[in-house]
N, C-alpha and C positions, 0 to 999 in steps of 0.2 A: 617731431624732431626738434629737438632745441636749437636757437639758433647763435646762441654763445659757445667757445670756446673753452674759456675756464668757469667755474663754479666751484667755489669754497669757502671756508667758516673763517671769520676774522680772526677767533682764537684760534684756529691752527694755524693759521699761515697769515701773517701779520699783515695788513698793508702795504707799508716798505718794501718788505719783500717783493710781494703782486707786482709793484708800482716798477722795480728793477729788473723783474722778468720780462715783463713788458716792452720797456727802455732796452732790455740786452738785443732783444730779436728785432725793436721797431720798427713793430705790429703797428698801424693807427688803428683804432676802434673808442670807443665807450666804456669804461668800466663803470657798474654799477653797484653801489653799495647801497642794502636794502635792511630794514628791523623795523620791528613794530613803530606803525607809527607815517614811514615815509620813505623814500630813498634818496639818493643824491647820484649826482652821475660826474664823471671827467672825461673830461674829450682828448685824446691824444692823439699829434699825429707829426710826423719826423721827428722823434724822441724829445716832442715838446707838449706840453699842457696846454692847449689852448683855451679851452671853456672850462666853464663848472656851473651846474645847475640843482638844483635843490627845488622838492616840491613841501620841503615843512614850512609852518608861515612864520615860523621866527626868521628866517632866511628871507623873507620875500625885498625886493628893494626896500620900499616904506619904511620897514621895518626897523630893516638895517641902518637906513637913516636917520631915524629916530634914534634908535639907541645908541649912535655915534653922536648926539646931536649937533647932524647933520642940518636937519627942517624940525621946525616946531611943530605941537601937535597939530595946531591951529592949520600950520601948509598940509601937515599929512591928509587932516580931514578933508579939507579943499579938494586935494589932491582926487582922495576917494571919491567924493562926490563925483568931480569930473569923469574921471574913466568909467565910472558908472553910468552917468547919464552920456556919455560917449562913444562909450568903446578905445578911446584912448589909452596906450600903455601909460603906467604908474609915470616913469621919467619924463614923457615930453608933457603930460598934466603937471609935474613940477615945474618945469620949463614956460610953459604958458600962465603959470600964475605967476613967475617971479621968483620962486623960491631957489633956485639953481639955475645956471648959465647953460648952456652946451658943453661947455669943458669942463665944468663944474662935474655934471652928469656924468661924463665920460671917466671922468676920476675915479668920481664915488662906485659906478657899476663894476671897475674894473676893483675894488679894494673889497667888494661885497662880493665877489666871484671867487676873487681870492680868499675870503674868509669862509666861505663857503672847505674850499680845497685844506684848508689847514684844520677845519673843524673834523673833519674826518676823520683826523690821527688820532682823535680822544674817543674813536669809536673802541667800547670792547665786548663787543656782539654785533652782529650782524651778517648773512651772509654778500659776498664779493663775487660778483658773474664779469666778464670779459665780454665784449661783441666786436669782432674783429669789419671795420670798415670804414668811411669817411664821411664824418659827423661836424655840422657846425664848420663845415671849410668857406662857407659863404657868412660867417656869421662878424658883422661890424666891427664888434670889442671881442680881441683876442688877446689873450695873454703872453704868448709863447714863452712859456716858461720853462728850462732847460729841465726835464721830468727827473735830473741828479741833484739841481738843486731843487725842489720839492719836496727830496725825499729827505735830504740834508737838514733843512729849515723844518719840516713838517716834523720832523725825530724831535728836532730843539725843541719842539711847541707840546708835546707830551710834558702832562700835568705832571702823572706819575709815575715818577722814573724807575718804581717795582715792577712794572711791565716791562722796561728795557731794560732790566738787569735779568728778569727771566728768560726771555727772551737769547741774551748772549749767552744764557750757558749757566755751567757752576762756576763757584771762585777758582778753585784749582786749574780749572781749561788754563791751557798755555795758547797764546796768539801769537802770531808771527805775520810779516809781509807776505803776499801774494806774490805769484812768478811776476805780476804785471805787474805790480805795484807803482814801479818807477816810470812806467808808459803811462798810467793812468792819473799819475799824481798831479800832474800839469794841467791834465785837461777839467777838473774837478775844483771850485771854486772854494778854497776850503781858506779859512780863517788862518792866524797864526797861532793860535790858541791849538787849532784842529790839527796844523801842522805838527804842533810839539808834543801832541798826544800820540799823533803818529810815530814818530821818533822814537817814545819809550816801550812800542811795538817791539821786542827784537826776538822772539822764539824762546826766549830762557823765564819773561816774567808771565806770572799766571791772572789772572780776571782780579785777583785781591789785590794785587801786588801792584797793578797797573793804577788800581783807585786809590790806592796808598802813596804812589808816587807821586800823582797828578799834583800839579799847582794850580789848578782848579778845583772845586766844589765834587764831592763825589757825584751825585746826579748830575753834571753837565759833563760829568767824565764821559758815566756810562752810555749818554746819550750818546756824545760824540764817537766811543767807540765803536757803539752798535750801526751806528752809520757808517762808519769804514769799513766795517763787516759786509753792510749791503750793498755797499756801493762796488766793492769787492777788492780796496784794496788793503786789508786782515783776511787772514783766515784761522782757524783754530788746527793747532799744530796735531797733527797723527802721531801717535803715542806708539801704537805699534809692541810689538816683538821681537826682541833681538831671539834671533837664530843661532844656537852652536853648532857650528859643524861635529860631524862624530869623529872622536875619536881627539880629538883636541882639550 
């Protein structure tokens, strides 16, 4: 018997999405996203992000420090020797040579966890499993990341913006506010940029017409819109059928 929840394909049902399903009901558990190669995980718990872990080695601390340059190669190597011949984690062997402070440390894991979380959103394969339960609740560096802005930020950070205009639909879809809209607008950390996009939302203009107005850049349009769609405050307007009575 499986012991996850949800299971599904990243191109059918996008990340974002998962990421707000999740956040509507918060559920805490694990999400894991897995493809050749490696997986990565996110720890969720009171509709917060709190970890992110990664078993690829471009991911690893070191790594990550390196290619920030963070520590030189010179520390990295040190570094490896040490835990090697120790058993010591990668960061407190930085720590004992010199190459980073303790709060230094604390910075860097915390922006390498996060980088981890935002690399994600450039996944477009892999499948997505849930495991509903409480993960990393003892774990030192947490993030608590409000899992609305996540999704917000993680949307911005998509390379290519042909996935999020797939994603919302055709040009023609007409979008309009949500019943909640106005309940939710407050509570959701949105730019003023994000604001004013929201605005030209009104039920009468269609997906082309919205990228046409924007006084932003078409791709940071459709980003932002496709995140108001998941966050749920758009929706795409029901077209429907008008009804004749008979006889009228």
């Amino acid at each position: 018997m499986r012991d996850y929840i949800y299971e599904g394909d990243i191109i059918e049902t996008p990340l974002p999405e998962v990421l707000q399903k999740i956040n509507y009901y918060r559920v805490p558990g694990v999400l894991s996203a897995t493809c050749e190669g490696g997986r990565k995980d996110i720890f969720i718990s009171g509709g917060e992000v709190i970890f992110a872990s990664s078993t690829f080695d471009d991911d690893r601390l070191g790594e990550f420090l390196l290619e920030k340059k963070k520590i030189t190669q010179e520390q990295y190597d040190k570094s490896v020797d040490l835990l090697k011949s120790t058993g010591k984690r990668q960061g407190k062997a930085l720590i004992e040579i010199g190459a980073l402070s303790p709060q230094e440390l604390l910075e860097n894991v915390k922006e390498q966890v996060v980088a981890i979380v935002w690399s994600l959103f450039e996944w477009n394969t892999g499948t997505i499993t849930f495991k509903v339960g409480k993960f990393k609740e003892d774990e030192l560096i947490k993030l608590n990341l409000d899992t609305r802005f996540v999704i917000l930020e993680g949307i911005k950070k998509i390379s290519d913006p042909k996935r999020v205009v797939k994603w919302l639909g055709k040009k023609e879809d007409v979008f309009e506010p949500s019943e909640n809209a106005l309940i939710l607008l407050p509570t959701i950390p949105l730019s003023t940029d994000e604001k004013r996009i929201f605005r030209f939302v009104d039920g009468r203009r269609t997906l082309l017409m919205l990228l046409e107005v924007s006084p932003i850049d078409t791709s940071s349009t459709a980003k932002i819109l496709y995140a108001l769609y998941v966050l749920g405050l758009i929706k795409k307007r029901e077209t429907g059928i008008i009804k004749i009575k008979a006889g009228s």
